[in-house]
C-alpha positions as CSV (number, residue, x, y, z in Angstrom):
1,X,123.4,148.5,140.6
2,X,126.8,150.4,139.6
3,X,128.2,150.3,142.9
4,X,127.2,146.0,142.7
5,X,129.2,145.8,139.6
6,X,132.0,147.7,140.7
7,X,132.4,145.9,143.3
8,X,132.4,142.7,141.6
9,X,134.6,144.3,139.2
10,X,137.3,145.2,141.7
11,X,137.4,141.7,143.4
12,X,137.5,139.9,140.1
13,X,141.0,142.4,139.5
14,X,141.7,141.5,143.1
15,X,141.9,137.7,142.4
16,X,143.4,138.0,139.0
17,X,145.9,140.0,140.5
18,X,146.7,137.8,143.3
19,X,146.8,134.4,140.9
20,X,149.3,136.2,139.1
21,X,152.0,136.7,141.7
22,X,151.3,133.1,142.7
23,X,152.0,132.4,139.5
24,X,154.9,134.7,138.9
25,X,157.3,133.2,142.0
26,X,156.5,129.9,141.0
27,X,158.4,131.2,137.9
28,X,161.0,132.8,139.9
29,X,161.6,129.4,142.2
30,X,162.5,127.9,139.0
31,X,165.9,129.6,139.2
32,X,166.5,129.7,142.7
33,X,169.7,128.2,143.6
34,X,169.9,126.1,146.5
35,X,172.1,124.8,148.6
36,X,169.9,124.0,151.9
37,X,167.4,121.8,152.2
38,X,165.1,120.1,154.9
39,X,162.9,116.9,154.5
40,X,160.7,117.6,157.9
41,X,157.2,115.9,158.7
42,X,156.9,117.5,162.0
43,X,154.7,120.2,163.1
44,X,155.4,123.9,163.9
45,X,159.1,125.5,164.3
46,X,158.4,127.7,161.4
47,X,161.1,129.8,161.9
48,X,163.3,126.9,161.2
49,X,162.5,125.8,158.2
50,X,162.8,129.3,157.3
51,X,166.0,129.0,157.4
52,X,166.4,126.8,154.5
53,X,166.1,127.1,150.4
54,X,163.6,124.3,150.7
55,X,161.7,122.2,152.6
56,X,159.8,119.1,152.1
57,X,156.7,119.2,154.6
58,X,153.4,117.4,154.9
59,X,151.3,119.9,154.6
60,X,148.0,118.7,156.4
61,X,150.4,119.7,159.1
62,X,150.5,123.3,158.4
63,X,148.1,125.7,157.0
64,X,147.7,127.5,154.0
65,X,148.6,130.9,156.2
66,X,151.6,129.5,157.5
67,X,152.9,127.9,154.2
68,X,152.7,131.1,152.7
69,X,154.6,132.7,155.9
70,X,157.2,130.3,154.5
71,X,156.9,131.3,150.3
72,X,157.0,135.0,151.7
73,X,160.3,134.4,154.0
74,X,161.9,133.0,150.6
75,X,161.9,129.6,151.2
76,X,160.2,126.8,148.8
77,X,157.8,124.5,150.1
78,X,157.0,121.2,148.5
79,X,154.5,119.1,150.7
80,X,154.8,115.3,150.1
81,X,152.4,113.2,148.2
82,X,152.7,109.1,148.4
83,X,152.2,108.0,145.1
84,X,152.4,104.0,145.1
85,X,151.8,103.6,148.6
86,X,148.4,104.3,151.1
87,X,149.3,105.4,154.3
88,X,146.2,104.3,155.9
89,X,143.7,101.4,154.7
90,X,140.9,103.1,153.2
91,X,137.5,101.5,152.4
92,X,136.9,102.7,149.2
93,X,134.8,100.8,146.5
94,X,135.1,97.9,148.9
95,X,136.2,95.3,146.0
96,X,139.7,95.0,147.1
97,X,141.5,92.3,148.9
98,X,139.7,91.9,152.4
99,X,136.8,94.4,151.6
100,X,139.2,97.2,150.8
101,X,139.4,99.0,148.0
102,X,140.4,97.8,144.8
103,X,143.6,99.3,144.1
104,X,144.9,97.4,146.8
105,X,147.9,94.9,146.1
106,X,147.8,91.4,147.7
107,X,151.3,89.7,146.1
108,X,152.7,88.6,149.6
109,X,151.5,87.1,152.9
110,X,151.8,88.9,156.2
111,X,153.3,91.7,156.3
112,X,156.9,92.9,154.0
113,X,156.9,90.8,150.7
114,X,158.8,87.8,152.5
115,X,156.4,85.5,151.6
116,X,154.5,84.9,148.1
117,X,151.3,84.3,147.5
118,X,147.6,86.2,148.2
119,X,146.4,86.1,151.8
120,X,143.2,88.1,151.4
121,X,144.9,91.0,152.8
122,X,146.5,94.5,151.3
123,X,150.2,94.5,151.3
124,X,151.5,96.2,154.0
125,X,155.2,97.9,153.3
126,X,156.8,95.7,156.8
127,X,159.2,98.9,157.6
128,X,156.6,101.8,157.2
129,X,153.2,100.1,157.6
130,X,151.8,101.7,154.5
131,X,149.9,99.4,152.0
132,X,151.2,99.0,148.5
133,X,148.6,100.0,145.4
134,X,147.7,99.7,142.2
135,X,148.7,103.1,140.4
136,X,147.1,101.5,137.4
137,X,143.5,101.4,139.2
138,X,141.5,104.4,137.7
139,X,140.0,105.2,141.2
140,X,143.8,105.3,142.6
141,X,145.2,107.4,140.2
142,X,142.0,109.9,140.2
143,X,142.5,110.1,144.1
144,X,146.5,110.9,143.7
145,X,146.1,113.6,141.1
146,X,143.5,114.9,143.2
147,X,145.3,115.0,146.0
148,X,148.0,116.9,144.1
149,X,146.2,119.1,142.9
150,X,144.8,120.5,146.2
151,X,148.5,120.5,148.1
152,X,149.5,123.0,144.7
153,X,146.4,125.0,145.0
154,X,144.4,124.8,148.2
155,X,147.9,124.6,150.5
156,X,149.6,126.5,148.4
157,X,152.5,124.9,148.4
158,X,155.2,125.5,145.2
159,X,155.7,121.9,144.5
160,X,155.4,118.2,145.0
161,X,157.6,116.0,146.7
162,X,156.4,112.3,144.9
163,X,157.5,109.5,147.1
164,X,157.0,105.3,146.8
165,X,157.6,105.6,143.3
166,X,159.4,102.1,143.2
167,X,157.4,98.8,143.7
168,X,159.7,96.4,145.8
169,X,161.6,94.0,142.9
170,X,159.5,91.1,144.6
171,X,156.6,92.2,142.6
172,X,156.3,90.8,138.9
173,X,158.3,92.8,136.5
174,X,155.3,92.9,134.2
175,X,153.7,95.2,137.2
176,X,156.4,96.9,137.6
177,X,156.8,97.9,133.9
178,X,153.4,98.8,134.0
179,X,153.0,100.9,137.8
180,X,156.4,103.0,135.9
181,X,154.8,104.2,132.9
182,X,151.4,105.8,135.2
183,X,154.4,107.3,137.0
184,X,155.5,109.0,133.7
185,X,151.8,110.1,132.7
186,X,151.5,111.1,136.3
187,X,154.0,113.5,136.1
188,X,153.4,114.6,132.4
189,X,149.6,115.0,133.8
190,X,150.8,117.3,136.9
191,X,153.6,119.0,135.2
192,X,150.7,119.9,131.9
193,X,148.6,121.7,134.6
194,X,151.5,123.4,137.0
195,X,154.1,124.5,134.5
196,X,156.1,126.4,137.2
197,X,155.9,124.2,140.4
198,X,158.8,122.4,141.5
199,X,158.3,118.5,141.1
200,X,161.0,116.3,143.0
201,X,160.9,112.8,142.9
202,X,162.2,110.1,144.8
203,X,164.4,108.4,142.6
204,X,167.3,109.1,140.8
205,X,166.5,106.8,138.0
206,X,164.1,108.7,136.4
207,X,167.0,110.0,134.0
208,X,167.0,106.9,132.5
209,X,163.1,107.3,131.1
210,X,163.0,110.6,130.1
211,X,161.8,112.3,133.2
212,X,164.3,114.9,133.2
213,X,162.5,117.5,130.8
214,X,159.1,117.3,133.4
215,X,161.0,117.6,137.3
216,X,163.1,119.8,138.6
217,X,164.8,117.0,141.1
218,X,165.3,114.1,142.5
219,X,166.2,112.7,145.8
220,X,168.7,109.9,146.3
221,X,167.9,108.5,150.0
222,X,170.4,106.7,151.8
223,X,173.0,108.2,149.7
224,X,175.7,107.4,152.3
225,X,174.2,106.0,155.6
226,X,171.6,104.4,157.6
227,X,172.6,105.2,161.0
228,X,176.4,103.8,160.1
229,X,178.0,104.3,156.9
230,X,177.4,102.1,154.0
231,X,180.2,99.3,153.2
232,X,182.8,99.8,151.2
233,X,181.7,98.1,148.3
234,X,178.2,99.8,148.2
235,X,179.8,102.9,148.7
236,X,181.9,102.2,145.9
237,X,179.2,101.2,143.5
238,X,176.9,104.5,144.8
239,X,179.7,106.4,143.8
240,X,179.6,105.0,139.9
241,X,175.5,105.5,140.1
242,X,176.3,109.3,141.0
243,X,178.4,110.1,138.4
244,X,176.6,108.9,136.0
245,X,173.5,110.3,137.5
246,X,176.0,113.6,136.6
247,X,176.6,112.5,133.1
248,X,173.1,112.3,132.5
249,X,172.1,115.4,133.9
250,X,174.5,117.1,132.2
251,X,173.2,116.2,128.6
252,X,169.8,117.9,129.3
253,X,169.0,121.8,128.8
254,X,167.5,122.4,132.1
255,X,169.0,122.2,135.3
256,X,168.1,119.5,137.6
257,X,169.0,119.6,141.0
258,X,170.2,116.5,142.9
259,X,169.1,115.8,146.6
260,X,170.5,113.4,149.2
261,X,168.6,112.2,152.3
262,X,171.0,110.4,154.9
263,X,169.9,109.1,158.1
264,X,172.4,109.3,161.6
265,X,172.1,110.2,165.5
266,X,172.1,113.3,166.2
267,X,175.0,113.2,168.2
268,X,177.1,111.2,166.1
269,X,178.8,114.4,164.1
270,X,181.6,112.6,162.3
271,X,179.0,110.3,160.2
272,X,176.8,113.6,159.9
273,X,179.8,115.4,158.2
274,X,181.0,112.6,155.9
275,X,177.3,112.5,154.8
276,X,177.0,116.0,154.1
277,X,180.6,116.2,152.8
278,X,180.2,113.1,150.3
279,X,177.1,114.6,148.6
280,X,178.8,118.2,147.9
281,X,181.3,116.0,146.0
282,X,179.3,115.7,143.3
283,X,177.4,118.7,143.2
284,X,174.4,117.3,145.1
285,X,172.4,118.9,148.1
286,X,172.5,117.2,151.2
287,X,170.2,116.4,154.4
288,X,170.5,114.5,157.2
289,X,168.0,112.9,159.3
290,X,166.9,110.7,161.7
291,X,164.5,110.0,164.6
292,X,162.8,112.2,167.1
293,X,162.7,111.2,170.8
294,X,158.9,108.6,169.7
295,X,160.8,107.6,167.3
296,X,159.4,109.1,164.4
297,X,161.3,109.5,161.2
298,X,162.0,113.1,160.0
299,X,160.8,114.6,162.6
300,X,164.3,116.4,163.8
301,X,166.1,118.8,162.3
302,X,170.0,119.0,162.2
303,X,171.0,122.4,161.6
């Protein structure tokens, strides 16, 4: 009976001990400084993405083992999570548009938001193919913070990467108001629970609502190109958005790091260098992009 409880005894210290490294380099990410990042949704080539401060994954693409072959190399691993978007039509409660689930939008006809008015259908996004939802459903927002939370403690990854956080300005700005203030409870909920993982989100307007006391970043995407640089003009008006994106970050007592996502050809160096150039002008942490040879995004990696 002894030797029963002392064994017991010693894997209970065993786990306690092991939750509390976790714990502690979460902490020590915190104050990590970086100045390489990756945004890859690939598969394998480890010892690549080794080789940066950070890297955004998916991480039903890797497993726990290997993301902590990553965490142990020194490199911070955030595994995306799609907050106001499904990637795949799921069935659900079956009371949404077309016998889907319910938290399923239906705003537009056919697919992209071209066209006003319900068609029976869930809104597809006409770029990416993912379906727009409801992040006010209670079933939607359950399954997101659920999904969360696994990716911080089944996958063991150090953070979230929170992505479609914007509804397209062709929804109602009544849904819109509304879809932004679950994305503030959203984070407040995941930041509550994980005080010391690393929450980037995809949008750099979050400063303006008060986000910047619950994330550690944010990621600016198509900061400077799409494949060819950005006009003039837009580069011009960028340019205003990123210094006051500066200004803002400034006034806060915590340090929040700005990322860029660019997208170019891998051959086309001069574009990649202006990209990477333009974002270390104000202090922000660049990555370029693009397309692998199926012509899936993010799935390349510029070194």
């Amino acid at each position: 009976m002894m030797k029963k409880f002392c064994f017991f005894l010693l894997f209970f210290l065993l786990a306690v001990l092991l939750i509390s490294c976790f714990s502690l380099r979460r902490k020590a990410i915190l104050h990590k400084e970086i100045k390489r990042y990756l945004c890859y949704y690939g598969k394998g080539k480890l010892d690549s993405l080794a080789n940066f401060d950070l890297v955004i994954i998916s991480p039903e693409n890797y497993s726990p083992e290997k993301i902590s072959f990553l965490s142990r190399r020194g490199t911070i691993v955030v595994g995306y999570i799609s907050v106001g978007e499904d990637e795949t039509l799921q069935l659900g409660d079956r009371k949404g548009p077309g016998g889907y689930a319910s938290w399923y939008l239906d705003y537009f006809q056919g697919r992209g938001t071209g066209k006003k008015g319900s068609d029976g259908k869930p809104d597809q996004n006409e770029e990416w193919g993912s379906y727009f939802v409801n992040l006010n459903n209670r079933l939607w927002l359950k399954h997101t913070l659920k999904k969360a939370f696994l990716i911080l403690d089944q996958d063991k990854c150090d953070g979230l990467f929170l992505d479609t956080v914007l509804y397209p300005e062709e929804y109602p700005d009544k849904l819109r108001k509304k879809f932004r203030r679950r994305i503030i409870y959203l984070v407040k909920k995941i930041r509550r629970k994980y005080p010391s993982a690393y929450l980037l989100i995809n949008d750099q307007g979050v400063f303006l609502e008060g986000l910047g006391r619950y994330i550690n970043g944010v990621m600016y995407e198509d900061f400077t190109a799409v494949f060819e640089k950005h006009p003039p003009e837009e580069l011009r008006w960028i340019d205003q958005e990123a210094k006051e994106i500066n200004k803002r970050r400034n006034k806060l007592k915590k340090r929040i790091d700005v990322f860029t996502l660019d997208y170019a050809k891998e051959d086309d160096v001069p574009l990649i260098n202006f990209c990477y150039n333009r974002a270390r002008e104000f202090g922000f942490i660049p990555s370029v992009s693009g397309k692998d040879k199926k012509g899936i995004w993010l799935n390349v990696i510029y070194e």
